[in-house]
KOLPAGU-183785 format. One line per field, with one value per residue (C-alpha): residue in one letter; x, y, z; residue number from 0. Coordinates in Angstrom, 1 decimal. Example, Ala and Ser with C-alpha at 12.3 -4.5 7.8 and 13.67 -1.06 7.14 Angstrom:
REM KOLPAGU-183785
type <- (a;s)
east <- (12.3;13.7)
north <- (-4.5;-1.1)
up <- (7.8;7.1)
seq <- (0;1)
REM end
This chain:
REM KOLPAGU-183785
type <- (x;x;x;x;x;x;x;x;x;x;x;x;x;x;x;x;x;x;x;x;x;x;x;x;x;x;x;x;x;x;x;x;x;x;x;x;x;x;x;x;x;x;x;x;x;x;x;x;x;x;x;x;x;x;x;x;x;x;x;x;x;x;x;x;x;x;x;x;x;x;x;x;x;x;x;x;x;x;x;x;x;x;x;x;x;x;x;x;x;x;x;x;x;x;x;x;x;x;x;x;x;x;x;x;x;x;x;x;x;x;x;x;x;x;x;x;x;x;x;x;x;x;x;x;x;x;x;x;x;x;x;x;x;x;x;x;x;x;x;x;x;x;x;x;x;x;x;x;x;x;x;x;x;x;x;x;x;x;x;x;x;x;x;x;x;x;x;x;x;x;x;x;x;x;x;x;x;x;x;x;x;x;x;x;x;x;x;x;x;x;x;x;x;x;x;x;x;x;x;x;x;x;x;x;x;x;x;x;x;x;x;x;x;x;x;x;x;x;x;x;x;x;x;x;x;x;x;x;x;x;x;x;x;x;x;x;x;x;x;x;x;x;x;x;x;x;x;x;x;x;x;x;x;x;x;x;x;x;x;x;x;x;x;x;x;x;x;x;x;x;x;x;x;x;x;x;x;x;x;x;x;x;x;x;x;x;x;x;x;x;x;x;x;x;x;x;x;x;x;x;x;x;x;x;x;x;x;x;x;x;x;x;x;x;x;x;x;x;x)
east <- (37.2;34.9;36.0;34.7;34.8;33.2;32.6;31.3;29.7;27.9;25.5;23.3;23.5;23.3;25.8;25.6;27.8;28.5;29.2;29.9;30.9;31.4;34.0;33.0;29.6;29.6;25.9;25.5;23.5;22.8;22.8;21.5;22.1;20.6;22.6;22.9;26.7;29.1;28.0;24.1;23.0;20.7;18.0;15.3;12.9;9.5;9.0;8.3;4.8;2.2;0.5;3.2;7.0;8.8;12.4;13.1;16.1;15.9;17.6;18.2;16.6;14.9;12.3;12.5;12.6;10.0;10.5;6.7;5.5;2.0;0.7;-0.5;1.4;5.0;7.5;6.9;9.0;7.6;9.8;7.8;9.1;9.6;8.7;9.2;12.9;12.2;10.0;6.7;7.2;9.7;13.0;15.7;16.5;20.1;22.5;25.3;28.7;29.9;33.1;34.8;33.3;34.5;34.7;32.0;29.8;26.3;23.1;20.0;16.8;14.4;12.4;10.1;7.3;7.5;3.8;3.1;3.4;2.7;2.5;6.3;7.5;5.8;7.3;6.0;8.0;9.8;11.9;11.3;13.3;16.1;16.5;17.0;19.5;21.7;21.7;23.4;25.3;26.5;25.3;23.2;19.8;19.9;16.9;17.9;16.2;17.6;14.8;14.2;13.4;17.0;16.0;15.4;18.2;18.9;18.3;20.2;18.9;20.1;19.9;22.9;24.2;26.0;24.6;21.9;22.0;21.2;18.2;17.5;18.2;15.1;13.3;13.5;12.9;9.5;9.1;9.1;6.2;3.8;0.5;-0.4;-3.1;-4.7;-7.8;-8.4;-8.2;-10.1;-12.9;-15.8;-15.2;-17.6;-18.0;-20.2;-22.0;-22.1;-23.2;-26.0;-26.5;-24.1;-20.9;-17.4;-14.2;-11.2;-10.2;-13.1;-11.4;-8.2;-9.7;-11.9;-8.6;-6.8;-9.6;-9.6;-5.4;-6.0;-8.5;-6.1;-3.7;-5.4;-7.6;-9.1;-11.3;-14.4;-17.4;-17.6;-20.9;-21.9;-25.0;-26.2;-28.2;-29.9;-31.0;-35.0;-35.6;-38.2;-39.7;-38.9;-39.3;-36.3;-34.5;-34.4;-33.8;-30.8;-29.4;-29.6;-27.6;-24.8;-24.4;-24.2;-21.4;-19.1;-19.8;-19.3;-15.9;-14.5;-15.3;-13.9;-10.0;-10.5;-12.7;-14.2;-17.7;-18.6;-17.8;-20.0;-23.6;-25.1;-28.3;-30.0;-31.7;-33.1;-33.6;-34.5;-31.1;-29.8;-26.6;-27.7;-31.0;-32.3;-32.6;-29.5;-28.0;-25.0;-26.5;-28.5;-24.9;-23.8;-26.8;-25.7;-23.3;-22.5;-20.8;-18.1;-17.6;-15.5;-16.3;-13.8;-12.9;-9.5;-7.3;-4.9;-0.7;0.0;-3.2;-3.1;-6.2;-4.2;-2.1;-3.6;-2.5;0.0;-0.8;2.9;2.5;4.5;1.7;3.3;6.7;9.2;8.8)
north <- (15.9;13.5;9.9;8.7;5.2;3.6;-0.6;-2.1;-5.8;-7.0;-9.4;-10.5;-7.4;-4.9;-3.3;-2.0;1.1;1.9;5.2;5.9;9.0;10.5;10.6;7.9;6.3;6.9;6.5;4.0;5.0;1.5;3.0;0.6;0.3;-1.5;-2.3;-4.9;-5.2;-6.8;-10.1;-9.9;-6.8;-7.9;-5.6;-7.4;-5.9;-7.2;-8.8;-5.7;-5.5;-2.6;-2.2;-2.0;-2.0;-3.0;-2.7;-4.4;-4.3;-6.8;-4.4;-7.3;-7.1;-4.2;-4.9;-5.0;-1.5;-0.9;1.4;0.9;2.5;2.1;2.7;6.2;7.3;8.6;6.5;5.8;4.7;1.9;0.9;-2.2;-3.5;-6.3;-5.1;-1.3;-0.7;2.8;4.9;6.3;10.1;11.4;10.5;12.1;10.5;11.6;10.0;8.9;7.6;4.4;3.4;3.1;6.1;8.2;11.8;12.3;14.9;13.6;15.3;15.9;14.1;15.8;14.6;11.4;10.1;6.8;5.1;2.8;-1.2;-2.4;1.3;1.6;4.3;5.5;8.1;10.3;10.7;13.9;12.1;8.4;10.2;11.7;8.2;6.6;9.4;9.1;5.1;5.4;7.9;5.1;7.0;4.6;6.1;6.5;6.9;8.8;8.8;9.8;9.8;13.1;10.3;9.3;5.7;4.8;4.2;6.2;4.2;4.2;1.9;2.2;0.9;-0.2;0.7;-2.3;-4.6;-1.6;-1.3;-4.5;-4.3;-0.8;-1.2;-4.0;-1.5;1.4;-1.5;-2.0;1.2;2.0;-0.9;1.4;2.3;5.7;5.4;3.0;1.1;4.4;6.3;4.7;2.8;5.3;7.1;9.4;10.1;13.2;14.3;18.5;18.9;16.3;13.0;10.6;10.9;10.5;12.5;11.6;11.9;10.0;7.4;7.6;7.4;4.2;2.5;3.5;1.5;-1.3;-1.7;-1.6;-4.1;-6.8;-5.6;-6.1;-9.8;-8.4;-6.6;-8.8;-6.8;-3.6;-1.4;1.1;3.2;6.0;9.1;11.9;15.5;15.9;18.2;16.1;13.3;10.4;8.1;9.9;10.5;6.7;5.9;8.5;7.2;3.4;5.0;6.9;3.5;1.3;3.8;3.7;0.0;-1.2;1.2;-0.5;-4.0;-3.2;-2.4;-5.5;-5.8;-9.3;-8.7;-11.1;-8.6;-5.8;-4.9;-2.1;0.0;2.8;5.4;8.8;11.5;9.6;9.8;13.5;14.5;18.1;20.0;20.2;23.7;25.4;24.7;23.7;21.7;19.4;18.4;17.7;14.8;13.8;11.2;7.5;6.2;3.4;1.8;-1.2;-4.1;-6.4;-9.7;-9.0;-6.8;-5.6;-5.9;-3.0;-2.0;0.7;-1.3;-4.5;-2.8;0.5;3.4;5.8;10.0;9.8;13.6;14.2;15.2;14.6;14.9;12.0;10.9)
up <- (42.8;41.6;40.2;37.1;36.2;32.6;32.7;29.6;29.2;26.1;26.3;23.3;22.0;25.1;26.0;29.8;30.9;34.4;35.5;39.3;40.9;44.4;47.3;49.1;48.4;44.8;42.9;39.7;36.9;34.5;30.9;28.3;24.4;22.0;18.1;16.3;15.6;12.9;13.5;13.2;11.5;9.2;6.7;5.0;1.6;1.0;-2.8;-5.4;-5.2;-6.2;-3.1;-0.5;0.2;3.7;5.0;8.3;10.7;14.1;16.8;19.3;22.3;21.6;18.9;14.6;12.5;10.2;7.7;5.5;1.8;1.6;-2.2;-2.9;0.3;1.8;3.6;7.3;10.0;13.1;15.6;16.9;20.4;22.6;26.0;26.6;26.2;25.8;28.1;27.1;26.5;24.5;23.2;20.7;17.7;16.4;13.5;14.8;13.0;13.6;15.8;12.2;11.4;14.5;14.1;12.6;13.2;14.6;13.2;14.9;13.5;15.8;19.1;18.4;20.3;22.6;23.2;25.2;24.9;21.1;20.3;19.8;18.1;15.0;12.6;10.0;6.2;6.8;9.9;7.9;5.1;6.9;8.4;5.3;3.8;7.1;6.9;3.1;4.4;6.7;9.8;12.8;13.6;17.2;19.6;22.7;26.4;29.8;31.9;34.2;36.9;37.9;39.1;35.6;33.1;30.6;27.0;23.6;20.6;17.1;13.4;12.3;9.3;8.4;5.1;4.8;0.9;-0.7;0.7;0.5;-3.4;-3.1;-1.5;-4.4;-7.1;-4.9;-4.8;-8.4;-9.2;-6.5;-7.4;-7.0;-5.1;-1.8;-1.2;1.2;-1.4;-4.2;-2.4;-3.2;-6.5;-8.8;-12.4;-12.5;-15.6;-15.2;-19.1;-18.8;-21.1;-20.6;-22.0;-20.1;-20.2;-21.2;-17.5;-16.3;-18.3;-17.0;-13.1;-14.5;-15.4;-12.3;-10.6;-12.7;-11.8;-8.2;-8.4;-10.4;-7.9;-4.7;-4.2;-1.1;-3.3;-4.4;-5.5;-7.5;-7.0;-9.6;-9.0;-11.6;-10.5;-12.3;-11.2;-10.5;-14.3;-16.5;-15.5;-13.4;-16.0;-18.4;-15.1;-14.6;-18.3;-18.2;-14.5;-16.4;-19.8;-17.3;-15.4;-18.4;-19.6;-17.0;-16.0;-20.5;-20.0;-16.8;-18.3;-21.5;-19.5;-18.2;-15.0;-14.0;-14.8;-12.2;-9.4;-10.6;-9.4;-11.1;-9.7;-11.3;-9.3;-11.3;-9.0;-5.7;-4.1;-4.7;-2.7;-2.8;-3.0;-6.8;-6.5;-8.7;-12.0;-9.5;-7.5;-10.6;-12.1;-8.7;-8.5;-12.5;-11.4;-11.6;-7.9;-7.8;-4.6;-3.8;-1.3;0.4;2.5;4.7;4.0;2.0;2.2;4.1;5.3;8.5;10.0;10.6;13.4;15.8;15.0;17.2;16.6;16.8;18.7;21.8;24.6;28.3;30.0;30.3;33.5)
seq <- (0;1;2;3;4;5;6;7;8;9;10;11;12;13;14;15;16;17;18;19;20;21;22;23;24;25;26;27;28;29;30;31;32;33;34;35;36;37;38;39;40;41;42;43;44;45;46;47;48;49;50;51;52;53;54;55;56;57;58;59;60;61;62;63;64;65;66;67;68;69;70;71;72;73;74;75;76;77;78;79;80;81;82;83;84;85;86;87;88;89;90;91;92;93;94;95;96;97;98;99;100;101;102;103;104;105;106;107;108;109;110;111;112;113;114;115;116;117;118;119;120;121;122;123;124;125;126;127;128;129;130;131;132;133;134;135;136;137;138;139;140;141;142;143;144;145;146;147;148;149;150;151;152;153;154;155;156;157;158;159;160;161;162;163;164;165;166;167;168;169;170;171;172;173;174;175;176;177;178;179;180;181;182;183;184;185;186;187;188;189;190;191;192;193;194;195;196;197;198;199;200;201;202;203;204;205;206;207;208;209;210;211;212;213;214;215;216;217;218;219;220;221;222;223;224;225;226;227;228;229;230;231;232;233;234;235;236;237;238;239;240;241;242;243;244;245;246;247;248;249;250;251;252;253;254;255;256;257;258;259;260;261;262;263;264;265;266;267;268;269;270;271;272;273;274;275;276;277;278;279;280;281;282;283;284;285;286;287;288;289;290;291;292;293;294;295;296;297;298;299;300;301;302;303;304;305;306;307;308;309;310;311;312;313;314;315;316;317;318)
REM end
């Protein structure tokens, strides 16, 4: 019969577990987890801020959990590494109940996506959010890897549940002072003028002011371009006139809820930049419109381009 044998050792946080069997020349297989434990589980939460929101988790010797909120976005989940603790492919990621916790049943958060190097592991808001429920629930996120390759170790790292909600209650009071939108999202904007003249909607309005918050909320944003258009009926000269009167009513509104007018350059055009041929009824109030674009130094809190992005799509076997 085959002879079993478990040794454990812990050392800054890793805890190695030996598992021989055989008759006579038995064969070791080195399995290696990853936890913070009683002693050093710590959670961090950014400052409330409207543009984005951060919970962090160092998993020694592993790397730090990310959990991100991006404004006018979902919950997202980074596991950013030291080394490559896991191996690139695939791993499982299960919650799992603490020693204190034992009897638990486990529950099965789906396969994840390992990348390479810097690339970590990168998680989108339906898994994100089952992370976060198990955590109150006082479950560990665990990820899970046993390479098919048997010379590699199999691999278990997990958040630790331990002093998770103080900062997870930072977290939803960060949450709540979100805006609604990105710089993504709100960069290049349009006020079109279907009906002619140049009058704007009470939801034209609305989206004017929803600019003007992100701009006080984000100082990577320095200059504000507004440039008015007409269709090509009547002459260039009205068509001009009326591209000036549609600019001067959107950029009067945007200064009037408070935008720096030292930031804004305004440009009239008429009919020489249509979007569209002139040659429906549809197509002229498509070319009646006033663009908005926004101009920046740096980036934003939060802002995808400061780190690469992973797909986050599982494409290969583990080797």
């Amino acid at each position: 019969m085959p002879l079993t044998r478990s040794l454990a050792k812990t050392s800054r946080g890793i805890h190695w577990l030996a598992i021989a069997s055989g008759l006579l020349l038995p064969s070791v297989i080195m399995a290696a987890e990853f936890g913070a434990g009683i002693g050093d589980s710590e959670w961090y939460a950014t400052e409330p801020s409207p543009l984005y929101c951060e919970l962090t988790h160092p998993i020694p010797e592993m790397g730090t959990a990310r959990f991100t909120h991006r404004s006018g976005e979902d919950l997202k989940f980074f596991l950013e590494p030291l080394g490559q603790p896991l191996r690139k492919g695939r791993a499982d990621l299960m919650a799992l109940a603490p020693d204190w916790k034992a009897g638990e049943a486990p529950l099965d958060l789906g396969a994840v996506t390992v990348g390479e190097g810097e690339d970590g592991v990168r998680i989108d808001s339906p898994q994100a959010h089952l992370m976060i429920e198990s955590l109150n629930r006082g479950m560990n996120p665990t990820f899970m890897q046993t390479p098919k390759d048997t010379r590699y170790a199999p691999v278990r790292g997990h958040l630790s549940a331990l002093n998770f909600k103080p900062a997870y209650f930072d977290y939803i009071a960060c949450r709540g002072e979100l805006l609604p939108v990105n710089f993504d999202q709100i960069a290049r904007s349009s006020i079109g003028f279907p009906g002619g003249g140049f009058d704007i909607t009470a939801d034209d309005k609305e989206m004017l002011s929803l600019i003007v918050r992100y701009i006080k909320a984000d100082p990577s944003v320095k200059y504000v371009f507004l440039d008015g258009h007409s269709d090509s009926y009547g002459s260039r000269r009205d068509n001009r006139k009326l591209s000036k009167q549609r600019t001067d009513t959107v950029l009067n509104y945007l200064l009037n809820v408070g935008l720096d007018e030292t930031m804004v350059t305004a440009r009239y055009h008429g009919e020489r930049y249509p979007i569209v041929p002139n040659t429906s009824k549809a197509n002229r109030a498509k070319n009646r419109r006033v663009t908005i674009r926004l101009e920046r130094e740096g980036l934003a809190p939060g802002d995808p381009n400061a780190r690469p992005e992973y797909s986050g799509e599982f494409d290969g076997e583990l080797q």
